[in-house]
C-alpha positions in Angstrom: -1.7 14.2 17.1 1.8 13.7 15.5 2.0 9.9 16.5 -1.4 9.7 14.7 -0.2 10.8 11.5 3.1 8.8 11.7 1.3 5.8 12.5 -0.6 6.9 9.1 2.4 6.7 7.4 3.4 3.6 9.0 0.3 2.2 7.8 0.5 3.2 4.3 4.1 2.5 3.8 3.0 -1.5 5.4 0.6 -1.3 3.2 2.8 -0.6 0.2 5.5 -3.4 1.6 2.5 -6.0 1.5 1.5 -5.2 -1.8 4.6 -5.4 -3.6 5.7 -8.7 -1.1 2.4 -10.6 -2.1 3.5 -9.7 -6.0 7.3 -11.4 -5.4 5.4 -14.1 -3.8 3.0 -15.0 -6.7 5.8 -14.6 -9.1 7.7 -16.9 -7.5 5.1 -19.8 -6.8 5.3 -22.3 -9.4 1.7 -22.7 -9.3 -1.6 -20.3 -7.3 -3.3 -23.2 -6.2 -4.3 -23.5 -2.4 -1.2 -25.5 -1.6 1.7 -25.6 1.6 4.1 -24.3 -0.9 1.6 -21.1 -1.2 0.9 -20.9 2.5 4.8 -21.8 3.6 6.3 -18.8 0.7 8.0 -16.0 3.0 7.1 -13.4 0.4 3.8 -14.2 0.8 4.1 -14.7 4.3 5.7 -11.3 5.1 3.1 -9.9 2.6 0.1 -10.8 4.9 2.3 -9.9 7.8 2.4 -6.3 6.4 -1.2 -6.4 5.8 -1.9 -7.6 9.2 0.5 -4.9 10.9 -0.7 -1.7 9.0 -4.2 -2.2 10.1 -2.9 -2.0 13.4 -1.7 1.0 12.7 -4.0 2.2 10.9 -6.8 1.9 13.5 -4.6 3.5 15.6 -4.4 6.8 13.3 -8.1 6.7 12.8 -8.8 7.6 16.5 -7.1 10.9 16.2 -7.1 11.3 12.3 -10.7 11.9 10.7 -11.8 9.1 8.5 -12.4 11.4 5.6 -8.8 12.9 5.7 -7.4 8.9 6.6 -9.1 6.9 4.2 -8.1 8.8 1.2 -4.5 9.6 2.1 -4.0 5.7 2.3 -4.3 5.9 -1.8 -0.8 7.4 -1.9 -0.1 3.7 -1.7 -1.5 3.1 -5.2 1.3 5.8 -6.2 4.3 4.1 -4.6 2.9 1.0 -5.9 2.7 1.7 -9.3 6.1 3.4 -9.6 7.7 0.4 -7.4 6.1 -2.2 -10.0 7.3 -0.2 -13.2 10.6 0.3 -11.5 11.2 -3.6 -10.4 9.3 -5.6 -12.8 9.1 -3.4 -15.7 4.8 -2.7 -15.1 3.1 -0.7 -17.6 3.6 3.3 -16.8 1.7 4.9 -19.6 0.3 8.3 -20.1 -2.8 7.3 -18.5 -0.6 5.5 -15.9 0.7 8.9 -15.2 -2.7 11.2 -15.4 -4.5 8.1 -12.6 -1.4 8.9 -10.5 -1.0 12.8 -10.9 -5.2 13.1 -10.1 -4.4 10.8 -6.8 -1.6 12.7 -5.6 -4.0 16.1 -6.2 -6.5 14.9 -4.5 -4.6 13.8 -1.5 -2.9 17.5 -1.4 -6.6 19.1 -1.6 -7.5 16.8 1.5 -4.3 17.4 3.3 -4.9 20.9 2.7 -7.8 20.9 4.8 -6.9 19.1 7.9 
C-alpha cells in the first residue's frame, strides 16, 4: 500500500513538472502554431514526457488507492503550481488566489483524513 501512495506522489509531482515544463515551453516558442519548432522544443518535449509518465504512475496508485481518495489528492498539483508560477514568472497570487488554494489544500486534508 505504501508504493501505491508514493507512486501517487510521483504522479502528482510529474504532473506538476509537466505543467510548469509546457509553460517554459510556450514562453519560449516564438510563435504557437503547429510547427517542428513546437514539436522539436525540449520544454515541451519533457513537458508531455511528464504527462505521459505520471499516468503511468498514476494508474498504478489507483489499483490500491480508491479513486475517490486519488482523484482529488492529484489537485495538490494546482497548489504547487500556482505558487511555482508566482514564484518563477511573477503569476498573479491574490487574495482569491490564496482562499482557491487554502479550500484545496482543506479539502485534500478532509479526504486524507478518511483513508
Amino acid at each position: 500500500m505504501i508504493w501505491a501512495y508514493t507512486s501517487l506522489l510521483i504522479a502528482v509531482a510529474l504532473g506538476v513538472l509537466g505543467q510548469i515544463s509546457l509553460k517554459a515551453g510556450v514562453i519560449r516558442s516564438p510563435s504557437l502554431e503547429f510547427s517542428t519548432h513546437l514539436l522539436l522544443n525540449p520544454f515541451l518535449l519533457t513537458g508531455l514526457a511528464a504527462y505521459f509518465l505520471a499516468a503511468l504512475f498514476y494508474i498504478n496508485a489507483i489499483r490500491q488507492v480508491p479513486l475517490s481518495v486519488a482523484f482529488p489528492s492529484v489537485s495538490i498539483s494546482y497548489v504547487v503550481v500556482a505558487l511555482l508560477a508566482h514564484w518563477i514568472w511573477g503569476e498573479a497570487f491574490g487574495r482569491n488566489q490564496i482562499l482557491a488554494l487554502v479550500l484545496i489544500g482543506a479539502g485534500i486534508y478532509i479526504l486524507g483524513r478518511e483513508a
